[in-house]
ZANU-129482 format. One line per 3 residues: number of its first residue (from 1); their letters; for each residue x, y, z negated of N, C-alpha, C, O. Coordinates in steps of 0.02 Angstrom, whole numbers, plus 50000, padded with zeros to 5 digits. Each point is the difference from the previous one (the first is absolute). Layout:
NUM> a> X:Y:Z:X:Y:Z:X:Y:Z:X:Y:Z  ... .
REM end
This chain:
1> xxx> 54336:54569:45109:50056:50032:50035:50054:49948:50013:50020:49962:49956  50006:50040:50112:50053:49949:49994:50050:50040:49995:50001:50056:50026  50057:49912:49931:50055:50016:49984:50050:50016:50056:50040:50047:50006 .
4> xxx> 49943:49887:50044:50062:49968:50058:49980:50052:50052:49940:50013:50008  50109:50017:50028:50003:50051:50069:49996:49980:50049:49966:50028:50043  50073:49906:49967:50015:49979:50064:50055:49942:49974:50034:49998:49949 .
7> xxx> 49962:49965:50093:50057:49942:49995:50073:49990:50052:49991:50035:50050  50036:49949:49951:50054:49988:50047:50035:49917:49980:50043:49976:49963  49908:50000:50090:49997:49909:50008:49956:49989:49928:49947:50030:49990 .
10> xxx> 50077:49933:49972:49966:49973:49957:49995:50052:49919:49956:49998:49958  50104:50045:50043:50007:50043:49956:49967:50039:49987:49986:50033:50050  49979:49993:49887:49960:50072:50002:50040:50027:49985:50058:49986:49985 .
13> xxx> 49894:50084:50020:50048:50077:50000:49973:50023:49967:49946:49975:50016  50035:50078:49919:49925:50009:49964:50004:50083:49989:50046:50037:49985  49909:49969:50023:50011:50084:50013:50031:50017:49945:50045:50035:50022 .
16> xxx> 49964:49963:49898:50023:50018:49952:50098:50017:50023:50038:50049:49998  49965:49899:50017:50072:50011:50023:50017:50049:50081:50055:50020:50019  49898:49986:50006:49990:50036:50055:49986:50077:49982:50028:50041:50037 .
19> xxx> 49931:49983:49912:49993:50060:49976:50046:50022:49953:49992:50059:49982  50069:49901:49984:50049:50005:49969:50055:50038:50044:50035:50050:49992  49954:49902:50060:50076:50002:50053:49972:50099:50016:50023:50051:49975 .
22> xxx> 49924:49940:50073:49965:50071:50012:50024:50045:49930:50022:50056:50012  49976:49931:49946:50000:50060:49938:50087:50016:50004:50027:50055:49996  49993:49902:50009:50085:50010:49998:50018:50039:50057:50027:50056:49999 .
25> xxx> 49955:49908:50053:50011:50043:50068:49973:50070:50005:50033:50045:50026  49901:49963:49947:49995:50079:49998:50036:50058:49958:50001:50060:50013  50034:49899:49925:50031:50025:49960:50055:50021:50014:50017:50059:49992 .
28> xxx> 50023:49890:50033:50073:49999:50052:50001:50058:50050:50051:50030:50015  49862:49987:50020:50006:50050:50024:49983:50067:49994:49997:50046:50041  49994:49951:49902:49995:50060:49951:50064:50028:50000:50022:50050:50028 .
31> xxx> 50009:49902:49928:50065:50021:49980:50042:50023:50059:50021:50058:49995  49994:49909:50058:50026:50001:50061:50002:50076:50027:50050:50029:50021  49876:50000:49972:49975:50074:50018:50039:50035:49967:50053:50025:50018 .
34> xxx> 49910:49977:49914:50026:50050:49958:50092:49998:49989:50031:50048:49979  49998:49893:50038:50075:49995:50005:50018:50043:50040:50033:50050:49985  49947:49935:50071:50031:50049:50054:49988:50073:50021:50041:50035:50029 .
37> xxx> 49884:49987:49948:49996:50082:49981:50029:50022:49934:49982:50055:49979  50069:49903:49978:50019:50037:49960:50099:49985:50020:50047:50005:49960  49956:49981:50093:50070:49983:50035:50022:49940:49943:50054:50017:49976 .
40> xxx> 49930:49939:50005:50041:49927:49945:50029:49977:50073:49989:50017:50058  50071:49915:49899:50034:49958:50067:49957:49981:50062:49944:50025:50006  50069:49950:50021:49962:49960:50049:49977:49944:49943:50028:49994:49945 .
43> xxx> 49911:49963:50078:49987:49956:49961:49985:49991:49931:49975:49949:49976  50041:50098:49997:49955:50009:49925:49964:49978:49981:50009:49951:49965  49941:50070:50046:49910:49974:50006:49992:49941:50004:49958:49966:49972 .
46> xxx> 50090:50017:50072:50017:49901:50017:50015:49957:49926:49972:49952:49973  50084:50090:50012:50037:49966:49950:49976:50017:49935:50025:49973:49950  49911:50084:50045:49980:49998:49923:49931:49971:50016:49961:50020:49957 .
49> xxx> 50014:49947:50081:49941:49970:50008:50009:49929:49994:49961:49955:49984  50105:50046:50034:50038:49920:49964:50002:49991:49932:49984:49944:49980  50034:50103:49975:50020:49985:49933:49955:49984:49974:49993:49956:49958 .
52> xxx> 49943:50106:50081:49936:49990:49943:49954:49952:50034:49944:49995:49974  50067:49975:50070:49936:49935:50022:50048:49939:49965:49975:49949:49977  50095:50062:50023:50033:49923:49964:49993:50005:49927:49982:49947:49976 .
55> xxx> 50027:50099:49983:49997:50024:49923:49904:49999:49996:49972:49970:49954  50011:50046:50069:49909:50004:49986:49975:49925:50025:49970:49964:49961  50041:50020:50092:49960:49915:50012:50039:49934:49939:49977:49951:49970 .
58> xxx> 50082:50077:50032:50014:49956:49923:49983:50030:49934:50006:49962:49952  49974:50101:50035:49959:50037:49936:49931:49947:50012:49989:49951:49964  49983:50063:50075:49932:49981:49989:49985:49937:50006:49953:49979:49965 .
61> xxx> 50088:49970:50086:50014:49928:49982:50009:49969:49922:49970:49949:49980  50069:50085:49986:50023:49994:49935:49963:50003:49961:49993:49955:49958  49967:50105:50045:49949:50030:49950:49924:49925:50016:49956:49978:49963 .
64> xxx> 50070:50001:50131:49912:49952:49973:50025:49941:49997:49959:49955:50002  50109:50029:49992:50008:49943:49974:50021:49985:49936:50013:49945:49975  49988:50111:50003:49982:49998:49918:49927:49987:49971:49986:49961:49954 .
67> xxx> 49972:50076:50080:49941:50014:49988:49942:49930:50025:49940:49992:49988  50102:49970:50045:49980:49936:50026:50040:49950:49976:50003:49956:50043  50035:50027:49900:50047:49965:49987:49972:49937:50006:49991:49979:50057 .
70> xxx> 49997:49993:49906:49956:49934:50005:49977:49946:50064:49993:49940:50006  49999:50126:50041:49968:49975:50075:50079:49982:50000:50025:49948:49978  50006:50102:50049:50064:49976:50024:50064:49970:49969:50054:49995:50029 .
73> xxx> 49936:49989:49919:50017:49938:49988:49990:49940:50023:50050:49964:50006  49880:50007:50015:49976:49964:50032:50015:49993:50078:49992:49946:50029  50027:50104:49998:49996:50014:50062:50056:50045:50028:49984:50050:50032 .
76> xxx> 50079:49936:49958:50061:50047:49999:50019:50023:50054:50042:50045:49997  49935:49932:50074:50012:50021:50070:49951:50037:50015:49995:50017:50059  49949:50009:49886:49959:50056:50018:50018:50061:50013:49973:50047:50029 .
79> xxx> 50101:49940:49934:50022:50079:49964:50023:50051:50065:50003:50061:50002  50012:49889:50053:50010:50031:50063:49951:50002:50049:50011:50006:50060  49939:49990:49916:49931:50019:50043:49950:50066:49994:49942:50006:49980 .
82> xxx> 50106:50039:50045:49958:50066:49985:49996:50018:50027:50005:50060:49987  49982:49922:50088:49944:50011:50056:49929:49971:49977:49955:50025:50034  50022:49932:49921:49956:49989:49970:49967:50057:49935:49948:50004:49967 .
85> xxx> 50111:50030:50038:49963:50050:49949:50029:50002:49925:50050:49963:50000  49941:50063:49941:50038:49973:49944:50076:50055:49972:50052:49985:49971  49915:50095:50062:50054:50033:49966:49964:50063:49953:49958:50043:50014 .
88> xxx> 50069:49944:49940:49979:50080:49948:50022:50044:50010:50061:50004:49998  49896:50060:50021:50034:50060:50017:50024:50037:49942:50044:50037:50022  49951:49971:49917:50041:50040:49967:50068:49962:49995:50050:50036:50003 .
91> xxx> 49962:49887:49990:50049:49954:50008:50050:50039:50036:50056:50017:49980  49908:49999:50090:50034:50038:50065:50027:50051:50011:50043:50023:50038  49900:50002:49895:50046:50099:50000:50041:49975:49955:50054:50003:50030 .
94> xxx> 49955:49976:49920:50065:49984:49939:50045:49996:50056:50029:50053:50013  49986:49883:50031:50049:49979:50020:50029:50028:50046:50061:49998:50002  49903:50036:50044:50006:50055:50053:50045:50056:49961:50057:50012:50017 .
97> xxx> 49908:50022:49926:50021:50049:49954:50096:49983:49992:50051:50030:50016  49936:49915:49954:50088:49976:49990:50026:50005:50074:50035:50050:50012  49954:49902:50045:50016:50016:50047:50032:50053:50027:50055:50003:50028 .
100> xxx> 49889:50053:49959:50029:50076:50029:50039:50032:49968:50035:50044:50025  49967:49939:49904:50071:50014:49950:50067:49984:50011:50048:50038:49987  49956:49905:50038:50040:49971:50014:50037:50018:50082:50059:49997:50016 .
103> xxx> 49891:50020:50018:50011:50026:50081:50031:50064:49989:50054:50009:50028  49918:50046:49931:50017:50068:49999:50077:49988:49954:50029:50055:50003  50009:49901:49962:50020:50003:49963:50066:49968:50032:50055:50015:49977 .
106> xxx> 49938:49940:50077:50043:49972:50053:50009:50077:50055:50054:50027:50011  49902:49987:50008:50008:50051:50044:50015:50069:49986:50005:50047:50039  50004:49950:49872:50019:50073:49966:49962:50054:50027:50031:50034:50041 .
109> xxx> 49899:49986:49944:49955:50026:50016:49964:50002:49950:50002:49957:49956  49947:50110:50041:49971:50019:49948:49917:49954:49993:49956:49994:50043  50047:49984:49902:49971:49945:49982:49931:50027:50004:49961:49972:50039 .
112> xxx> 50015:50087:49921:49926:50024:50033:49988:50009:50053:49946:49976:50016  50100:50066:50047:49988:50002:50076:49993:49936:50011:49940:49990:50003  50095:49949:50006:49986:49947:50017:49955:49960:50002:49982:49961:50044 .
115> xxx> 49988:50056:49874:49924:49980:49967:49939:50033:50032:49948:49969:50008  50064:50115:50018:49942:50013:50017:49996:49978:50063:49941:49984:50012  50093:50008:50033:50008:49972:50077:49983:49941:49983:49968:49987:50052 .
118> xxx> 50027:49954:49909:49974:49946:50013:49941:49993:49974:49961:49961:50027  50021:50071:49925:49931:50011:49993:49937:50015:50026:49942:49986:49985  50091:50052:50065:49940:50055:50045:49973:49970:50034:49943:50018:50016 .
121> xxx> 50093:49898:50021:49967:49961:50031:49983:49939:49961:50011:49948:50031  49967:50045:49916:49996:49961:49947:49919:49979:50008:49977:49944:50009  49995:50107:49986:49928:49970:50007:49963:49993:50075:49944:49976:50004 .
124> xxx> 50088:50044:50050:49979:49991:50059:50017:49922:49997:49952:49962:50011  50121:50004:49974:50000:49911:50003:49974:49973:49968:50004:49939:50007  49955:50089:49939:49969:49969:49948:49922:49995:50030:49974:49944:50008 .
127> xxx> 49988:50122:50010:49950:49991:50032:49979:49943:50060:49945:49971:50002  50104:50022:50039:49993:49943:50039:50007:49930:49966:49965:49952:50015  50083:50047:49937:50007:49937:49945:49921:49989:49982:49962:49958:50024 .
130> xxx> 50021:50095:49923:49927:49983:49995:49942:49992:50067:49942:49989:49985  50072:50015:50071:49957:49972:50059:50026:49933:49982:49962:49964:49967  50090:50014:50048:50022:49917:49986:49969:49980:49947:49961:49958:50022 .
133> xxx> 50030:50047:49914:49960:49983:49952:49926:50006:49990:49971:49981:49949  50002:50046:50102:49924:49995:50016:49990:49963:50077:49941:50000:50019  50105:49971:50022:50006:49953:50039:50007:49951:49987:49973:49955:50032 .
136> xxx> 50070:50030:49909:50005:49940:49962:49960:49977:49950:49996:49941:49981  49971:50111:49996:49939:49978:49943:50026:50008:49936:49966:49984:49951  50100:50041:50044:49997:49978:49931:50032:50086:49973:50027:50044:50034 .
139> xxx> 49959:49954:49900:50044:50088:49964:49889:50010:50015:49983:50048:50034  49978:49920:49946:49922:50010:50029:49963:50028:49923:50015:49995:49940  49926:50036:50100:49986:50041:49936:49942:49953:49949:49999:49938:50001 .
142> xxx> 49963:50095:49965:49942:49987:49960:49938:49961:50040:49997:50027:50055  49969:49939:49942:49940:49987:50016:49947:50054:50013:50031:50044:49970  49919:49983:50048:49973:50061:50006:49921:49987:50053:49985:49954:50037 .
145> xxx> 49990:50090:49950:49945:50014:50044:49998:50057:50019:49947:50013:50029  50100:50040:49965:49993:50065:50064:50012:50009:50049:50048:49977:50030  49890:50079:50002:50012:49960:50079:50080:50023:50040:49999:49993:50061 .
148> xxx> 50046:50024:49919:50060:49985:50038:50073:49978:49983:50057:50020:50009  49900:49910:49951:50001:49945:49976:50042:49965:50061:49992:50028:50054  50060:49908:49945:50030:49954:50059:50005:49945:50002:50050:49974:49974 .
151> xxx> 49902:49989:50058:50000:49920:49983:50072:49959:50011:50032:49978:50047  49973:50023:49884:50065:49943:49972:49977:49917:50000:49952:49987:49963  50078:49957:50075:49984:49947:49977:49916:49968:49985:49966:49961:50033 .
154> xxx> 50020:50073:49903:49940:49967:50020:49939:50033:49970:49943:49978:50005  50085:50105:49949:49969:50040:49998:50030:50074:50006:50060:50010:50012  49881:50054:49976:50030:50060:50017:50020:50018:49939:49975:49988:49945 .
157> xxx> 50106:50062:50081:50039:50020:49950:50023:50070:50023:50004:50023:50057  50012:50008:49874:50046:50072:50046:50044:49988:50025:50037:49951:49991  49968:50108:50057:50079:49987:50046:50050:50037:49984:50017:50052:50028 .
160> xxx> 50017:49911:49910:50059:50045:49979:50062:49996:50031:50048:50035:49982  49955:49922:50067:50057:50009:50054:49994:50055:50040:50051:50032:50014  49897:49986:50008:49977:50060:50047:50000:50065:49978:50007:50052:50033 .
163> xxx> 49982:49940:49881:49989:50073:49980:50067:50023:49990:50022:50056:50014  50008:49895:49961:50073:49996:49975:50054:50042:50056:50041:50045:49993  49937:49915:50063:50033:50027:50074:49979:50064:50005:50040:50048:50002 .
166> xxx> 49893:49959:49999:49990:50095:50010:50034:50041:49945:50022:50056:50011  49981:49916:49936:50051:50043:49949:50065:50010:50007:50030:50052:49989  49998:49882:50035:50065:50019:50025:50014:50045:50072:50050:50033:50012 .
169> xxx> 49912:49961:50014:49985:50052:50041:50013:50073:50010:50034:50041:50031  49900:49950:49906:50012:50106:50000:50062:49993:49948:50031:50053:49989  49987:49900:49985:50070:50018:49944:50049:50033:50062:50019:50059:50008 .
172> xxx> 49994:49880:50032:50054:50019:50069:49991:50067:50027:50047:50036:50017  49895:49980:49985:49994:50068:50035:50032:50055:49962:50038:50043:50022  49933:49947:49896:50011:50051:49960:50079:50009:49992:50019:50058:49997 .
175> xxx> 50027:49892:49998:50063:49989:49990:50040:50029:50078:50057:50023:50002  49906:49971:50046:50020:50031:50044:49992:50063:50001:50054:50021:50023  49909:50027:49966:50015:50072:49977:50036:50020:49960:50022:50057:50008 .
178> xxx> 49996:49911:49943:50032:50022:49951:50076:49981:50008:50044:50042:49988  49966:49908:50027:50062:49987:50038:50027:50043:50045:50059:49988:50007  49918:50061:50028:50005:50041:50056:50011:50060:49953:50053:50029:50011 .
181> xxx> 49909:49997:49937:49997:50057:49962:50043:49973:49944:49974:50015:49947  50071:49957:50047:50017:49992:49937:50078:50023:49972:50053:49976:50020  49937:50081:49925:50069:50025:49992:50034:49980:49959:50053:50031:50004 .
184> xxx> 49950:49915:49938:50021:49956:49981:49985:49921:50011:49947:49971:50008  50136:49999:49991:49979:49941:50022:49979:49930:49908:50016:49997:49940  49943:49966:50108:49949:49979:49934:49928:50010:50000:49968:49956:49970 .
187> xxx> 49997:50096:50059:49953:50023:50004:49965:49950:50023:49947:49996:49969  50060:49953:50085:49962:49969:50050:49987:49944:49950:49943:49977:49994  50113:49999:49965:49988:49928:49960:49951:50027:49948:49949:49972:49979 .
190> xxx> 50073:50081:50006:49982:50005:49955:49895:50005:49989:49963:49980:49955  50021:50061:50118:49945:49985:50020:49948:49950:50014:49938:49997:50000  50124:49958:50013:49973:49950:50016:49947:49943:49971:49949:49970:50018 .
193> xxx> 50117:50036:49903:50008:49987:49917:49922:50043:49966:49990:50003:49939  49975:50018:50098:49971:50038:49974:49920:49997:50013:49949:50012:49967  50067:49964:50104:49935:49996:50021:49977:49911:50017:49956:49975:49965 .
196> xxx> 50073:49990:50082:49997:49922:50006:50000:49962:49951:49979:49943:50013  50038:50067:49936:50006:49973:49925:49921:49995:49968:49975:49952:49972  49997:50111:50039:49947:50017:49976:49951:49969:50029:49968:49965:49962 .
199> xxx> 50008:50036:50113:49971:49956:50035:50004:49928:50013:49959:49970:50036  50092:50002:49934:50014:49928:49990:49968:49985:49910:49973:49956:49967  50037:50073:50030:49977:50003:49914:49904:50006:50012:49970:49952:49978 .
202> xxx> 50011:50074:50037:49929:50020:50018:49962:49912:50045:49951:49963:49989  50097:50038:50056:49966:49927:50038:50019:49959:49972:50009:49957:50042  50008:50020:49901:50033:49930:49971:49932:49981:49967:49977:49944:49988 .
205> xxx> 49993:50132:49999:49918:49968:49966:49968:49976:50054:49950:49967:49985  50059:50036:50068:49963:49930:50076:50022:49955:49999:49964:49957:50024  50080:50027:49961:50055:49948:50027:49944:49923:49986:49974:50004:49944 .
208> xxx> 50010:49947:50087:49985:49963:49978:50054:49932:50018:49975:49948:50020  50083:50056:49973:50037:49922:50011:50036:50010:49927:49997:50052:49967  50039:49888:50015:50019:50025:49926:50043:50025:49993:50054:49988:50028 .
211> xxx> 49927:50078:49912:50059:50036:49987:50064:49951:49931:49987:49949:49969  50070:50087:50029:50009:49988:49915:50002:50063:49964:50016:50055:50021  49963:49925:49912:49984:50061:49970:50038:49996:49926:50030:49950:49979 .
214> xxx> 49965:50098:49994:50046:50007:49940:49982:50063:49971:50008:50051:50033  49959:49954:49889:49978:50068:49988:49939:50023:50021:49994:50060:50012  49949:49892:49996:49965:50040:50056:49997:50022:50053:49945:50005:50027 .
217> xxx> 50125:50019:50011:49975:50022:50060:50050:49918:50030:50024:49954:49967  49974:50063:50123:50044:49945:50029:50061:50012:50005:50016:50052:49970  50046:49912:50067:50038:50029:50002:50040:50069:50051:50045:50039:49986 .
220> xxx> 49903:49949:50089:50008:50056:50019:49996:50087:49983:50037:50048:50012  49897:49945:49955:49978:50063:49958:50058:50011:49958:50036:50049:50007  49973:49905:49948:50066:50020:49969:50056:50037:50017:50019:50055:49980 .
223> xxx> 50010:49895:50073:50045:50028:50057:49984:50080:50030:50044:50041:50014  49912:49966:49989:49963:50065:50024:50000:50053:49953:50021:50054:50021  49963:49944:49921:50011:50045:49954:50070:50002:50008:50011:50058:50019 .
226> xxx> 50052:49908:49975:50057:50008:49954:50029:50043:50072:50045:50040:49990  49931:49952:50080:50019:50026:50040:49963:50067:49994:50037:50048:50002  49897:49965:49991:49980:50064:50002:50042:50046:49940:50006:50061:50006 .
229> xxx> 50012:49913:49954:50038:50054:49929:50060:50008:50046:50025:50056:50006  50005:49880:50032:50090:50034:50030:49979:50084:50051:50025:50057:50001  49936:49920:50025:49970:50050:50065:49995:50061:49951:50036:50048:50009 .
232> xxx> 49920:49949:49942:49991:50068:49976:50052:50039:49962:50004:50059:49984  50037:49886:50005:50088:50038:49945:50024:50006:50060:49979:50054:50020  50049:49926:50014:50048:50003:50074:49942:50081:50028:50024:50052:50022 .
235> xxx> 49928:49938:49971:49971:50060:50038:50015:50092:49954:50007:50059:50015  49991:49899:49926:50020:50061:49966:50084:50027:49985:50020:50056:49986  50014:49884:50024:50069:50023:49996:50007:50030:50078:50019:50057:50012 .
238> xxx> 49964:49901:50034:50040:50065:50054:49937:50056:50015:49990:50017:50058  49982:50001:49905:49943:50072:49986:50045:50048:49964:49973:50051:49978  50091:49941:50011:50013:50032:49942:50097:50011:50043:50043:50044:49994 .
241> xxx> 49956:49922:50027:50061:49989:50074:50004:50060:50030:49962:49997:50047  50063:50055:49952:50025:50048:50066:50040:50013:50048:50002:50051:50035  50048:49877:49967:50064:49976:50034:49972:49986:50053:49955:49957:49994 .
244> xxx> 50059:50074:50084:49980:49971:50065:50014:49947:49997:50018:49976:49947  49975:49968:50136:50008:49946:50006:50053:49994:49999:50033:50049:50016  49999:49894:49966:50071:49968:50035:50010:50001:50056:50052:49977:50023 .
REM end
């Protein structure tokens, strides 16, 4: 698989950073929608698609340049090469997460509405992210011989970029109903917290590039549990909520 899209003069362009940009932009227009059928300022959607692509591309920068320390030490002008690829997505939700804390908190606005509106398009930019990471080759699964199996490099492996994407998928869909039906706000994160956690936890047993691990499991799984327990307390405190929305 080649990485590179297209060039402009001597420069590549590599799809990873091309299916990034795409994930943001669809997200932006998520938000954008749902801003304006629920009457927010003009520009909303604009300006919280800002917080959380600047707070999340430095979450997940952070998180793999921790997780790569060594390399980049060696190599310190890498750290701005992430059109090459090189961001951790839970890194991304941490930092995103603060982000939108911080947005709702400037804009004096209720911090779960805010949360579930940025959420809802959370796994639709993520799904295209993971197209970038199966364009780029790398986030690649196990070695394997079943037949729908995807030749990686220089043998067949699962395609946990692809499955990954269809999960975020129907997540988006599901968060979109419920978002629409939802009489307390929280519900959507909290869904979210509930289900993507679980399916990231499940494919980490494909994963074939290296994980780090601690305890037995890696560290995403980890991450995944401590997020599936928030989802299920957050799900049970506003179960128990009879206060309309704000």
């Amino acid at each position: 698989m080649d990485p590179v899209c297209f060039y402009i003069g001597s420069r590549p362009i590599y799809w990873y950073g091309v299916f990034v940009a795409l994930g943001f932009l669809a997200a932006v227009t998520h938000w954008t929608f749902i801003a304006r059928r629920e009457k927010r300022p003009e520009g909303f959607g604009s300006e919280l698609g800002f917080w959380v692509m600047l707070s999340g591309i430095l979450g997940a920068r952070v998180a793999y340049i921790l997780a790569n320390l060594d390399y980049f030490r060696d190599a310190p002008l890498e750290i701005l090469r992430i059109d090459r690829g090189g961001l951790i997505y839970y890194g991304g939700f941490i930092g995103a997460a603060l982000g939108i804390i911080l947005f709702a908190r400037l804009r004096k606005l209720p911090l779960l509405s805010i949360a579930d509106l940025a959420v809802s398009a959370l796994p639709l930019g993520h799904a295209l992210g993971r197209l970038g990471c199966f364009m780029n080759g790398c986030c690649y699964g196990l070695a394997t011989t079943c037949r729908w199996a995807i030749f990686n490099a220089d043998d067949y492996r699962y395609p946990v970029q692809l499955i990954e994407a269809a999960l975020n998928i129907g997540v988006y869909l599901l968060l979109l109903r419920i978002y629409r039906r939802r009489k307390t706000n929280g519900m959507v994160l909290a869904t979210y917290l509930m289900t993507y956690p679980v399916g990231r936890f499940l494919l980490e047993y494909l994963r074939g590039d290296q994980r780090m691990r601690w305890s037995g499991l890696d560290i995403a799984q980890e991450v995944s549990v401590v997020l599936f327990i928030t989802g299920v307390i957050l799900w049970l405190v506003l179960r128990r909520r009879k206060a309309p929305n704000p």
